[in-house]
PyMOL Python script that loads the backbone (N, CA, C, O; Angstrom):
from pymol import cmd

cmd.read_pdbstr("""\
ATOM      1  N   UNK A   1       0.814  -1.199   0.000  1.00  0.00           N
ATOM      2  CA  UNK A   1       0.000   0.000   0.000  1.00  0.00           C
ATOM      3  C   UNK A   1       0.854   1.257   0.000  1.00  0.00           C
ATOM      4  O   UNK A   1       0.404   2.288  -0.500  1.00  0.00           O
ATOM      5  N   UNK A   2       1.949   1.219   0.488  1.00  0.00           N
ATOM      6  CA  UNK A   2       2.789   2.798   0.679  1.00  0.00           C
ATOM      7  C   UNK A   2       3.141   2.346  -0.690  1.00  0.00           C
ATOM      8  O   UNK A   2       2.485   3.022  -1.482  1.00  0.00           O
ATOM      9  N   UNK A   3       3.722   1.689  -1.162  1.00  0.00           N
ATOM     10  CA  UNK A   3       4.484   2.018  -2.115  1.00  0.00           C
ATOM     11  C   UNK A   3       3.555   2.667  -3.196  1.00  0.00           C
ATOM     12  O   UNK A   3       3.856   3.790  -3.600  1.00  0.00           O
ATOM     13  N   UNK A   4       2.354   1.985  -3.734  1.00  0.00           N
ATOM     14  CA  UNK A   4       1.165   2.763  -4.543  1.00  0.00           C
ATOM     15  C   UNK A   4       0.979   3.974  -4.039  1.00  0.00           C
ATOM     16  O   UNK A   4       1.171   5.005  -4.683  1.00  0.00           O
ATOM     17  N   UNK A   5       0.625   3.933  -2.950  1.00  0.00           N
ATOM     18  CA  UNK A   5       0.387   5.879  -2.418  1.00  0.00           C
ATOM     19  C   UNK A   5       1.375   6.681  -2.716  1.00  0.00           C
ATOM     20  O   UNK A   5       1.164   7.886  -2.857  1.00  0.00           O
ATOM     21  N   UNK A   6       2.893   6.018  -2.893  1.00  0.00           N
ATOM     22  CA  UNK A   6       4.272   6.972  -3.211  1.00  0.00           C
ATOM     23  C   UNK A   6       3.802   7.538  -4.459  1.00  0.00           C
ATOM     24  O   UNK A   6       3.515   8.677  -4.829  1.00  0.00           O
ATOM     25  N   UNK A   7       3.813   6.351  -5.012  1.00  0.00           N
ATOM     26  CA  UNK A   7       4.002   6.763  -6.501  1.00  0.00           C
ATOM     27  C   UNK A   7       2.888   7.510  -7.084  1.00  0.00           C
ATOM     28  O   UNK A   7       3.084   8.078  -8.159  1.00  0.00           O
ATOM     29  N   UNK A   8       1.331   7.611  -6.314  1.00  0.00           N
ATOM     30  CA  UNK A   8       0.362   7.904  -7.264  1.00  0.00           C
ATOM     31  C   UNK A   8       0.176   9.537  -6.545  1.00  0.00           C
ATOM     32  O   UNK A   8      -0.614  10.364  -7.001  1.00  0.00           O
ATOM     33  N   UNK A   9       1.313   9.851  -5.028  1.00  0.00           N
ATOM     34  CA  UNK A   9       1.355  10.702  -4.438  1.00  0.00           C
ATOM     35  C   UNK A   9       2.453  11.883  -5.269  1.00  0.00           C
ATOM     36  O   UNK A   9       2.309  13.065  -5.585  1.00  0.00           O
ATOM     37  N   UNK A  10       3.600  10.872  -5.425  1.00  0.00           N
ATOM     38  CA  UNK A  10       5.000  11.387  -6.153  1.00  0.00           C
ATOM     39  C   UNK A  10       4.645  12.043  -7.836  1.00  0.00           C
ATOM     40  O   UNK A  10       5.546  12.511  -8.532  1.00  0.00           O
ATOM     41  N   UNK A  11       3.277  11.972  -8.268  1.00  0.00           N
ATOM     42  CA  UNK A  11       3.384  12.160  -9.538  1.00  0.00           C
ATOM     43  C   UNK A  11       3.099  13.905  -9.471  1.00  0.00           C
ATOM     44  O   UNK A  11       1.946  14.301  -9.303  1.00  0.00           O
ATOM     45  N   UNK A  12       4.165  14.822  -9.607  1.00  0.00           N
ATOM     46  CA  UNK A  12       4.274  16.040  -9.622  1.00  0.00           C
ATOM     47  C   UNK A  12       4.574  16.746  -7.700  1.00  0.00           C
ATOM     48  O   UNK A  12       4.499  17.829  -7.119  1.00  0.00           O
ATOM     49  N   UNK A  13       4.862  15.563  -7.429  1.00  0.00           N
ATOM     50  CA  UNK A  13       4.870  16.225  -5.780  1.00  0.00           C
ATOM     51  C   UNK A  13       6.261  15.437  -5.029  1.00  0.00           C
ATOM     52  O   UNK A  13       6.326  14.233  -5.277  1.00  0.00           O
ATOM     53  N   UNK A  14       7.043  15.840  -4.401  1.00  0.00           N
ATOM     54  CA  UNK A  14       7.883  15.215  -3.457  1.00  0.00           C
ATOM     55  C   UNK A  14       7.474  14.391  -2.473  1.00  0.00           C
ATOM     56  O   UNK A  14       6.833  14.915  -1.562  1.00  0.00           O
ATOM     57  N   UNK A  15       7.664  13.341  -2.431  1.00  0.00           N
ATOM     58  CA  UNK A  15       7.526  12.061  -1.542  1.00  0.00           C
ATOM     59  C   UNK A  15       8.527  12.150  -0.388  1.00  0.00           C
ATOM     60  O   UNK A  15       9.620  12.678  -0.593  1.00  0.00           O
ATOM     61  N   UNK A  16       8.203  11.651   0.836  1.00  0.00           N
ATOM     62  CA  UNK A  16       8.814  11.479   1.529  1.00  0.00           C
ATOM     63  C   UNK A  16       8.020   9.893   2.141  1.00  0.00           C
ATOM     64  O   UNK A  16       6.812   9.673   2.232  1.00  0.00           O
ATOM     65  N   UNK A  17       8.975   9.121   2.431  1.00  0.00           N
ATOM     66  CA  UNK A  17       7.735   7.779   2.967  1.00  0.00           C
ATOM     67  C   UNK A  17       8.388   7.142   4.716  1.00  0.00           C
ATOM     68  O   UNK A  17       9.619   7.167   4.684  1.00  0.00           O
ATOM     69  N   UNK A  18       8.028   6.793   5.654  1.00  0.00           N
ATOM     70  CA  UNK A  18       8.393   6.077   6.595  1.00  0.00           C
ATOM     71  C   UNK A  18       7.293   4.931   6.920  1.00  0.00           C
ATOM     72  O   UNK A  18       6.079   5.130   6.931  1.00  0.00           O
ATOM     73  N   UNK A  19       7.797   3.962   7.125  1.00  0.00           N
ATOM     74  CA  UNK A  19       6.801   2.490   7.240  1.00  0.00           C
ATOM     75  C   UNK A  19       6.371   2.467   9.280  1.00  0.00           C
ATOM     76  O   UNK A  19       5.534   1.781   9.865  1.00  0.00           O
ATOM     77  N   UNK A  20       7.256   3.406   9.791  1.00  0.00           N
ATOM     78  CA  UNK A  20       6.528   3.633  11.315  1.00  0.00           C
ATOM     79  C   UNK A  20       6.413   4.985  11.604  1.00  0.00           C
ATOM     80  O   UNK A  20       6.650   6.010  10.964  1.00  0.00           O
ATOM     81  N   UNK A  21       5.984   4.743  12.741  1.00  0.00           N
ATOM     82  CA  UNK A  21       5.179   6.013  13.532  1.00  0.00           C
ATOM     83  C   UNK A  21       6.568   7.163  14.251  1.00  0.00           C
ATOM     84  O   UNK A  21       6.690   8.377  14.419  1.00  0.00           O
ATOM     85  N   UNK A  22       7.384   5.975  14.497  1.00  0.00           N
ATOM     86  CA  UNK A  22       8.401   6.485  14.740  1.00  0.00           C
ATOM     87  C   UNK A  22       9.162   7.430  13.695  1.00  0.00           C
ATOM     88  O   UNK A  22       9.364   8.642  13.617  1.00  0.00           O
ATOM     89  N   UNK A  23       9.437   6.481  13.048  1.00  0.00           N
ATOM     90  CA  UNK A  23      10.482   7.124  11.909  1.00  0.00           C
ATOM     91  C   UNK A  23       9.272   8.457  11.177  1.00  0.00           C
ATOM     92  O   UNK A  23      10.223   9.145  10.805  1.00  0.00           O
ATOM     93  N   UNK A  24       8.601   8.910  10.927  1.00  0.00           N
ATOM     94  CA  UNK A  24       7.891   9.222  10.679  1.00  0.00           C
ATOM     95  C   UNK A  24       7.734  11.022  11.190  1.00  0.00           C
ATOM     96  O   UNK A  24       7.714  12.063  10.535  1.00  0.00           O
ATOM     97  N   UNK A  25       7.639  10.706  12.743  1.00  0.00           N
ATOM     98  CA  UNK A  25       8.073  11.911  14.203  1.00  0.00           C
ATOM     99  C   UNK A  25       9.626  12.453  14.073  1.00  0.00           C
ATOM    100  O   UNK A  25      10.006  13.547  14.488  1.00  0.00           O
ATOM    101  N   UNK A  26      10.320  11.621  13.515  1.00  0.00           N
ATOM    102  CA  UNK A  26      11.761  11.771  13.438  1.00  0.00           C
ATOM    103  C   UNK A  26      11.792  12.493  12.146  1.00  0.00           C
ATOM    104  O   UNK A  26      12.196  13.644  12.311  1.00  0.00           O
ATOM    105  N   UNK A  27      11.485  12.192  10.828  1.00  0.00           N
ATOM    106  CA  UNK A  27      11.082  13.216   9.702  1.00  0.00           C
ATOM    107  C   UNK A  27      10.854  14.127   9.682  1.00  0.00           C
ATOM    108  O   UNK A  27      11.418  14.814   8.830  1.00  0.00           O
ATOM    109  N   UNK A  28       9.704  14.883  10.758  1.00  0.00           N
ATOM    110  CA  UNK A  28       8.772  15.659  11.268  1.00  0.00           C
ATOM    111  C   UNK A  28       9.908  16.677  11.655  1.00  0.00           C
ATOM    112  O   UNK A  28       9.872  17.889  11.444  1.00  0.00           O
ATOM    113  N   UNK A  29      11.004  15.915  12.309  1.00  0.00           N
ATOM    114  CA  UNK A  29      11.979  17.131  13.049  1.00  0.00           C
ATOM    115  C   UNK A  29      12.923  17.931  12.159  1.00  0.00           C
ATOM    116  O   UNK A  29      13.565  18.903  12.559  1.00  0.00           O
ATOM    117  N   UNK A  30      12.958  17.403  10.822  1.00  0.00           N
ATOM    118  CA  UNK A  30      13.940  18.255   9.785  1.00  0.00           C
ATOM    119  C   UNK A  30      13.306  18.569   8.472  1.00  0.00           C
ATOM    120  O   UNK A  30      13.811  19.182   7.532  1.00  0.00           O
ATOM    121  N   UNK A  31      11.824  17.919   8.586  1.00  0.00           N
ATOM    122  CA  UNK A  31      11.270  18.661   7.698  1.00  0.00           C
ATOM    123  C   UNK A  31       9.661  18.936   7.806  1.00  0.00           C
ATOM    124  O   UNK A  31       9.061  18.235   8.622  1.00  0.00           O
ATOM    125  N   UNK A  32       8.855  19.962   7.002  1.00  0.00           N
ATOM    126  CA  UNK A  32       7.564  20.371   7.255  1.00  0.00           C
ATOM    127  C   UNK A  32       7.021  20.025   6.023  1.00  0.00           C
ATOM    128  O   UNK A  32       7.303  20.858   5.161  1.00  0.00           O
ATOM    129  N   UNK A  33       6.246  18.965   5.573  1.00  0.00           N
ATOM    130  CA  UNK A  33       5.595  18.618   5.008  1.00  0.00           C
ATOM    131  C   UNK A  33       4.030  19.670   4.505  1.00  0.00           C
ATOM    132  O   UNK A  33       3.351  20.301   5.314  1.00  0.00           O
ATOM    133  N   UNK A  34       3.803  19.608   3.155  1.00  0.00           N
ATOM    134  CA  UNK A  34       2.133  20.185   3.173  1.00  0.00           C
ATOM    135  C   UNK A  34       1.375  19.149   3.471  1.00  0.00           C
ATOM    136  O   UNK A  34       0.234  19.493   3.780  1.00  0.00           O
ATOM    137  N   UNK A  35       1.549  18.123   3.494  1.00  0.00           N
ATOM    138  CA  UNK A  35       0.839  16.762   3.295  1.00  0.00           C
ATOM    139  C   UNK A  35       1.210  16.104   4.283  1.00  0.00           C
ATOM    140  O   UNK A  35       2.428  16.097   4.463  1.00  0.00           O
ATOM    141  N   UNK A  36       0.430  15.396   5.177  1.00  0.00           N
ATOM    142  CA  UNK A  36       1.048  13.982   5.750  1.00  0.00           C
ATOM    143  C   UNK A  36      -0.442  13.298   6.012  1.00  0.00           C
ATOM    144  O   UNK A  36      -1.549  13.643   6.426  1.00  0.00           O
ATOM    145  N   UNK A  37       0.397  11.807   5.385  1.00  0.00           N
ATOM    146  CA  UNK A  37      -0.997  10.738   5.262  1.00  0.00           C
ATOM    147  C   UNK A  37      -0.441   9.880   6.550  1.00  0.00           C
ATOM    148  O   UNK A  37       0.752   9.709   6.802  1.00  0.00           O
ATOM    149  N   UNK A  38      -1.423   9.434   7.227  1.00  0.00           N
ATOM    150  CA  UNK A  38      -1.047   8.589   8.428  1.00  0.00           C
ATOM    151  C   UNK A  38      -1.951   7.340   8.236  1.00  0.00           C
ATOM    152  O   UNK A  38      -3.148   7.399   7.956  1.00  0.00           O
ATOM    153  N   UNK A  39      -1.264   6.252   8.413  1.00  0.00           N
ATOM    154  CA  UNK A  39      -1.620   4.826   8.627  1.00  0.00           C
ATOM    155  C   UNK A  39      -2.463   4.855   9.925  1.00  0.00           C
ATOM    156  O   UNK A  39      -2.352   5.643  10.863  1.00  0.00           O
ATOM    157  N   UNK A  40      -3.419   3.721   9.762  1.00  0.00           N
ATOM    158  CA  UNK A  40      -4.061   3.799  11.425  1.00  0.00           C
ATOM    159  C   UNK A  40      -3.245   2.284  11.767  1.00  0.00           C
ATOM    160  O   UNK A  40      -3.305   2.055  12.975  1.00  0.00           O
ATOM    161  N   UNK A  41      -2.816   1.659  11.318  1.00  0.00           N
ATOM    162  CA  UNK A  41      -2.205   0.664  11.332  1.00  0.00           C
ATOM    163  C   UNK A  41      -0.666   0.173  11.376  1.00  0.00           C
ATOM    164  O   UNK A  41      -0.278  -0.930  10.994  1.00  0.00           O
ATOM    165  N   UNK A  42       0.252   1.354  11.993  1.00  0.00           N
ATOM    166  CA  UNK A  42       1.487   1.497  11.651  1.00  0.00           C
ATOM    167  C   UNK A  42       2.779   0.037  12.566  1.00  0.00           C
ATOM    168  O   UNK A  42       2.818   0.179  13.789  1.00  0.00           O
ATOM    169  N   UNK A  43       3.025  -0.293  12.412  1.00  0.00           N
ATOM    170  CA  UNK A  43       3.791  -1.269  13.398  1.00  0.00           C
ATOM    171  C   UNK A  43       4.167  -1.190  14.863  1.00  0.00           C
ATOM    172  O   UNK A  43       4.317  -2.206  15.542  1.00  0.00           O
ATOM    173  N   UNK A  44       4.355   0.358  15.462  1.00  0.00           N
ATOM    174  CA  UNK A  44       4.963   0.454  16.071  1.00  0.00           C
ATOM    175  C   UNK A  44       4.098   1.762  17.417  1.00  0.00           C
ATOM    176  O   UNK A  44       4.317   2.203  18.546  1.00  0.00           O
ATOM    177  N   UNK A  45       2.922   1.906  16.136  1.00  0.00           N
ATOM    178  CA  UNK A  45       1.841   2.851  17.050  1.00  0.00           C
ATOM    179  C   UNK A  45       0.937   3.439  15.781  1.00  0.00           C
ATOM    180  O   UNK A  45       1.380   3.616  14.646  1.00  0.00           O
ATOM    181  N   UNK A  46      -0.467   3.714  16.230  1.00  0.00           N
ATOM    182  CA  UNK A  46      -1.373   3.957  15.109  1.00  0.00           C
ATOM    183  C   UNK A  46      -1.048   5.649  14.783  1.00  0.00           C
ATOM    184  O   UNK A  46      -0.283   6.460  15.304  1.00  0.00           O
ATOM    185  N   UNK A  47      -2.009   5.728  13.682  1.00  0.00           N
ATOM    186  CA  UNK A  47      -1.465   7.579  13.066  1.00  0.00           C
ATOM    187  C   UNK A  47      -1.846   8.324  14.101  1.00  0.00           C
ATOM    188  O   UNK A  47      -1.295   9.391  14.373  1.00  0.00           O
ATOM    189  N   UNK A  48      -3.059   7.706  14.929  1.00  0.00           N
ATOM    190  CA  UNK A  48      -3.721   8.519  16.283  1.00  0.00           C
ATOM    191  C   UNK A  48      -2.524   9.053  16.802  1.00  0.00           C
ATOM    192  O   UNK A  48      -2.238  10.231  17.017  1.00  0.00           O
ATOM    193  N   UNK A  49      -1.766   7.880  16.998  1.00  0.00           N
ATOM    194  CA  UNK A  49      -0.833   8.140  17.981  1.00  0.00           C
ATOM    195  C   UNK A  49       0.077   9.210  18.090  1.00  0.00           C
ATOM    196  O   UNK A  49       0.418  10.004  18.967  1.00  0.00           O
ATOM    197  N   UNK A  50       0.490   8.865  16.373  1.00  0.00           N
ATOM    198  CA  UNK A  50       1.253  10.097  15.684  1.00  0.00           C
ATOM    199  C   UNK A  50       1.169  11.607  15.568  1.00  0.00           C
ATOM    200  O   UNK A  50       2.025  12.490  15.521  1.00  0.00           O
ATOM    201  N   UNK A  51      -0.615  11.599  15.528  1.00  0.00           N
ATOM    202  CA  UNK A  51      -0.972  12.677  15.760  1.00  0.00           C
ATOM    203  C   UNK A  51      -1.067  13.176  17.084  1.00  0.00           C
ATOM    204  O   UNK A  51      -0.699  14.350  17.038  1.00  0.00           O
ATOM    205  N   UNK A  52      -1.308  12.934  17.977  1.00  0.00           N
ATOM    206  CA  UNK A  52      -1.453  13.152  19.391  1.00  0.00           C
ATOM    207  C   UNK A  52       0.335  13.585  19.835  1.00  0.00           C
ATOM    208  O   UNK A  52       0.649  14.313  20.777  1.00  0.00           O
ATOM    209  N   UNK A  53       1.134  13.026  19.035  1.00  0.00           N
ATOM    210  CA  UNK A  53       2.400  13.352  19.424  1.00  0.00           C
ATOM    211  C   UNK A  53       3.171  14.638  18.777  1.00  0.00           C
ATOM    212  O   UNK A  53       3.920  15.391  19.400  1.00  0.00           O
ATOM    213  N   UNK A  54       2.765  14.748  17.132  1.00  0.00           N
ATOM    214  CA  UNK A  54       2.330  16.047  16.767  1.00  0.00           C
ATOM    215  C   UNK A  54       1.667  17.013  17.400  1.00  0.00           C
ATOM    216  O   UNK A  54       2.274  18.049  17.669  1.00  0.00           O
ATOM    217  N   UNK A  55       0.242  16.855  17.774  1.00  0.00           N
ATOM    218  CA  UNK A  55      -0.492  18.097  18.246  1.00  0.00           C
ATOM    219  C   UNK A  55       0.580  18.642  19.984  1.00  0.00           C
ATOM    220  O   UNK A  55       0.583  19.851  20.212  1.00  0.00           O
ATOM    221  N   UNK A  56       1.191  17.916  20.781  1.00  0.00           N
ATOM    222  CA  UNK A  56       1.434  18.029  22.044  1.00  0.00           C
ATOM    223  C   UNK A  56       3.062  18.374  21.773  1.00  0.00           C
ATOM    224  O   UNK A  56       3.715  18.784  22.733  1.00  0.00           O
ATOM    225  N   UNK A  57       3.693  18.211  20.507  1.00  0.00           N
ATOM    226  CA  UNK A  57       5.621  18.503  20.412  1.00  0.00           C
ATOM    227  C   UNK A  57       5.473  19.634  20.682  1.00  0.00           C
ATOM    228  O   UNK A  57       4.496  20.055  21.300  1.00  0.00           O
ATOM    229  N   UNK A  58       6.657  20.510  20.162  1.00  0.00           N
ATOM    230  CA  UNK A  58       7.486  21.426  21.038  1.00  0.00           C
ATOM    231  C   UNK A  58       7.918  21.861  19.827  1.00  0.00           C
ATOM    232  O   UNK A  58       9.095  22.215  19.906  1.00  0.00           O
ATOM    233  N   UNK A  59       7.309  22.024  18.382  1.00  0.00           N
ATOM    234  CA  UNK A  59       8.176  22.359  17.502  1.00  0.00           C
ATOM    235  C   UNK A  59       7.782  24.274  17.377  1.00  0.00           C
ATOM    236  O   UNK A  59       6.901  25.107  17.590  1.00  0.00           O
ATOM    237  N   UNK A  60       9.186  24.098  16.872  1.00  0.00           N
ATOM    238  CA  UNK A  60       8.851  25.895  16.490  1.00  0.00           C
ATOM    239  C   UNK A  60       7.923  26.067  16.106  1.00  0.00           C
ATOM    240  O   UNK A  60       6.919  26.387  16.742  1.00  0.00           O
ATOM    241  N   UNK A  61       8.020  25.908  15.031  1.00  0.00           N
ATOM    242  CA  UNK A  61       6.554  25.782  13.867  1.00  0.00           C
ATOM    243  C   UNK A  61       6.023  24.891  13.744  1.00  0.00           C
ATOM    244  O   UNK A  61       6.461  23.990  13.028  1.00  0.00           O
ATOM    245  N   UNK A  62       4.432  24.767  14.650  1.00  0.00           N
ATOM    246  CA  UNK A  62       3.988  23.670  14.808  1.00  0.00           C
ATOM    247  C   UNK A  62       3.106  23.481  13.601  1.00  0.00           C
ATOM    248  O   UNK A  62       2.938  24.346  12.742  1.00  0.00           O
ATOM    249  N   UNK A  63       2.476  22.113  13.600  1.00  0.00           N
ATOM    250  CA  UNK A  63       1.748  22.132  12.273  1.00  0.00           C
ATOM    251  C   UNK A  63       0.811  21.467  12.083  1.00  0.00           C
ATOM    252  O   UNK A  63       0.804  20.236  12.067  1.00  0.00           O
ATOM    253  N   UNK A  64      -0.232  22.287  11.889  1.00  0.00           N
ATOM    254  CA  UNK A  64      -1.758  22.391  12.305  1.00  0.00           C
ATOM    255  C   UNK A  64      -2.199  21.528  11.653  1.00  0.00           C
ATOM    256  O   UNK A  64      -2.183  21.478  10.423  1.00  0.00           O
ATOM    257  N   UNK A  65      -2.895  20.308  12.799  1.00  0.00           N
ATOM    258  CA  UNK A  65      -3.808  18.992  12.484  1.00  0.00           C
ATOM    259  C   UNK A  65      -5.126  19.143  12.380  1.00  0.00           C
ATOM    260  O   UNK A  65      -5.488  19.064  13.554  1.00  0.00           O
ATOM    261  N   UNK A  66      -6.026  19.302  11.764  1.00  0.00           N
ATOM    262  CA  UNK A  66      -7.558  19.413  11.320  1.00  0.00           C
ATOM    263  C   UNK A  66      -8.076  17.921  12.152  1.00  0.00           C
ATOM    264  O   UNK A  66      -9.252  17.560  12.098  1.00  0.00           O
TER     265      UNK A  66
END
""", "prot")
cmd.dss("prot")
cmd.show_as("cartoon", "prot")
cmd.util.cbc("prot")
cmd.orient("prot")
């Protein structure tokens, strides 16, 4: 499934991909995405999770979850 979402994501747009929740938060810290698609199903913690760890970081520029 990521890999189809890369590619049908990547067509005119920069991809960035991580297969966990982790690696994912760690991305988050060197770069700001317009886009981020979250798995609810990730290996290591769901996108909830991801998001909840987003909405509560510490980043400069935080980045607003709908």
């Amino acid at each position: 499934r990521l890999a189809v979402a890369s590619e049908l994501l990547g067509l005119g747009h920069d991809v960035v991909e991580s297969g966990t929740g982790d690696g994912a938060l760690e991305t988050l810290k060197a770069q700001r995405p317009d886009l981020l698609v979250l798995d609810r199903s990730l290996p290591d913690m769901d996108g909830f999770q991801v998001l909840d760890s987003i909405k509560n970081g510490d980043r400069a520029d935080p980045i607003r979850v709908v």
